[in-house]
DRENDO-1510 file (C-alpha; in Angstrom, 1 decimal, always signed):
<recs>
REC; n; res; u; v; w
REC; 1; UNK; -13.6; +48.6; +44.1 .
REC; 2; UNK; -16.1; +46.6; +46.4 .
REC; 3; UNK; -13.6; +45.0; +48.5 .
REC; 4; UNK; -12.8; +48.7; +49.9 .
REC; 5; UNK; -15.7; +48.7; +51.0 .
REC; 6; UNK; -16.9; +45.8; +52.1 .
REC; 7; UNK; -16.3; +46.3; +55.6 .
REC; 8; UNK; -18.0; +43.0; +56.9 .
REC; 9; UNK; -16.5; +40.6; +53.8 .
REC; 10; UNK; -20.4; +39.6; +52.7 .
REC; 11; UNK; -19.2; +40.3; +49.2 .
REC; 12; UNK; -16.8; +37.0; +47.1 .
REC; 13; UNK; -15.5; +37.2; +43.6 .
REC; 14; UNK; -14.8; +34.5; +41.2 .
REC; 15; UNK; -14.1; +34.2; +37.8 .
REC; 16; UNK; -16.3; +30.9; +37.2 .
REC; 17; UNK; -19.0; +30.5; +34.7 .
REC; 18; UNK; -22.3; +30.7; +36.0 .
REC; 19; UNK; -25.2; +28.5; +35.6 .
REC; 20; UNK; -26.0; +31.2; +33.3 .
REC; 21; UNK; -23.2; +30.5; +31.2 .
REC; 22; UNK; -20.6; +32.3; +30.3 .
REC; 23; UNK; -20.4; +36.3; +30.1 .
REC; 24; UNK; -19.7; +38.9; +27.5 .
REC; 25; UNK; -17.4; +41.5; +28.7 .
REC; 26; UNK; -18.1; +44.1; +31.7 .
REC; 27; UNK; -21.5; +41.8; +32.6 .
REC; 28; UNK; -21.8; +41.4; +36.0 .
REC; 29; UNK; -23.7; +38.5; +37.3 .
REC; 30; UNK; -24.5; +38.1; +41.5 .
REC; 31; UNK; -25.2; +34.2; +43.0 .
REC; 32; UNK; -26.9; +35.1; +46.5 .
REC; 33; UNK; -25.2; +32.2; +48.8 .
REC; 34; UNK; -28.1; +32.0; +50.9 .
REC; 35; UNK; -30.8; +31.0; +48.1 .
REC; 36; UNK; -28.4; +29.9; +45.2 .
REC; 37; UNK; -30.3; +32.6; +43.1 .
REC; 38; UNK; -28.4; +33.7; +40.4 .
REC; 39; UNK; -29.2; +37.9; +39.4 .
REC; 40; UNK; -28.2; +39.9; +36.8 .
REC; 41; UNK; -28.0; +43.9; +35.6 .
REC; 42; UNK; -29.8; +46.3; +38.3 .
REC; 43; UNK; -30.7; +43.0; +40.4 .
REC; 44; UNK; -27.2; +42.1; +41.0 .
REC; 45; UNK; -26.3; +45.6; +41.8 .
REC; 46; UNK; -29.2; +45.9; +44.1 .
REC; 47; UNK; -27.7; +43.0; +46.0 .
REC; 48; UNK; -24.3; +44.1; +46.0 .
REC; 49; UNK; -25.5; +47.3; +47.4 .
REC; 50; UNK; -27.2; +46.0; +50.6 .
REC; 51; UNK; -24.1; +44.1; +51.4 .
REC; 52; UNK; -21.9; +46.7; +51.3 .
REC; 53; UNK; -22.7; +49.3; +54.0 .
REC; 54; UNK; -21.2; +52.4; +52.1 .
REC; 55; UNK; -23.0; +51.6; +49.0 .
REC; 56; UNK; -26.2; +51.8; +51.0 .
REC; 57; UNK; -27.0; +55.4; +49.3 .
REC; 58; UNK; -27.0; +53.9; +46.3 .
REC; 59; UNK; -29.9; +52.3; +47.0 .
REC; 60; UNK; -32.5; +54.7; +45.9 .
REC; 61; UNK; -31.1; +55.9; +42.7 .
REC; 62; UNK; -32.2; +52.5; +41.7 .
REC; 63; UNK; -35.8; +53.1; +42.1 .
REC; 64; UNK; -35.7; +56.0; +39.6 .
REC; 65; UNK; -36.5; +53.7; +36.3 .
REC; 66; UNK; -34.2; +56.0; +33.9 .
REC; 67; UNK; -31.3; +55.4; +36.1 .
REC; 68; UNK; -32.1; +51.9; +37.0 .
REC; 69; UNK; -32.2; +51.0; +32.9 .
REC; 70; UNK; -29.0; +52.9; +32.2 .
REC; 71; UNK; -27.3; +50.6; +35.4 .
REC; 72; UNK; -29.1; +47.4; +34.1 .
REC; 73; UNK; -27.4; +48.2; +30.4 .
REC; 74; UNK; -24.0; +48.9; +31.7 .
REC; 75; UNK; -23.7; +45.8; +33.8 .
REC; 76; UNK; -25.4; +43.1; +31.3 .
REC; 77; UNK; -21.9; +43.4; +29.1 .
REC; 78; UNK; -21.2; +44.5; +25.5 .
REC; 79; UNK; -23.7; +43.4; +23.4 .
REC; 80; UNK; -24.8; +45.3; +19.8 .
REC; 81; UNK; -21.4; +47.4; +19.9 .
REC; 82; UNK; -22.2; +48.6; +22.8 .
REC; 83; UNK; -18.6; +48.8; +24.6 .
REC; 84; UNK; -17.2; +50.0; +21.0 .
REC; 85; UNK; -14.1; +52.5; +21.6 .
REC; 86; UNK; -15.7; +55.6; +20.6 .
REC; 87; UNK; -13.0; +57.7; +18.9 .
REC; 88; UNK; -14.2; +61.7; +19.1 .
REC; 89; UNK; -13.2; +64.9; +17.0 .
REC; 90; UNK; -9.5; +64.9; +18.8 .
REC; 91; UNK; -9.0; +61.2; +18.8 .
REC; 92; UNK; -9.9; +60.8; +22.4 .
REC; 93; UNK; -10.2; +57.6; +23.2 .
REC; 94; UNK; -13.3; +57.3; +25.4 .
REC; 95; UNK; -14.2; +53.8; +27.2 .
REC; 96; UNK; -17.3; +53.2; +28.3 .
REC; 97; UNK; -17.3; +53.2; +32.4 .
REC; 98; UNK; -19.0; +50.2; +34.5 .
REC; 99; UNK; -20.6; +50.7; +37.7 .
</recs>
């Protein structure tokens, strides 16, 4: 999704291990080139989101701790069942949405 908006190409994937190791599932993990600081959860979003110009009013949700908490959880990866398929009264399958 970020390469739509990533007007100015400040934003490079890989699928590398970081020095962090390697990741669970849907965790999201951010190197910033310019001081080889590796972030994580709502500190890798943050980052993201001040490259990318359209993300920009994104920005201040993360300053609201309740929404900031529910980002950090839903980009650190399934951990504690936490991605399980949740399977409702109708047998709708429901999968848990990363940002």
């Amino acid at each position: 999704m970020h390469h739509a908006v990533d007007w100015f190409n400040r934003i490079a994937d890989t699928t590398a291990t970081p020095p962090t190791g390697p990741l669970r599932m849907g965790e999201i993990v951010v190197e910033d080139l310019r001081t080889h600081r590796t972030l994580q959860g709502a500190e890798a979003l943050a980052l993201v989101y001040r490259q990318a110009i359209a993300y920009w009013p994104l920005i201040p949700l993360l300053w609201v701790p309740a929404i900031r908490a529910r980002l950090d959880r839903e980009v650190r990866g399934c951990a504690d069942g936490g991605c399980q398929i949740d399977r409702g009264a109708n047998n709708a399958t429901h999968i848990p949405t990363r940002v």
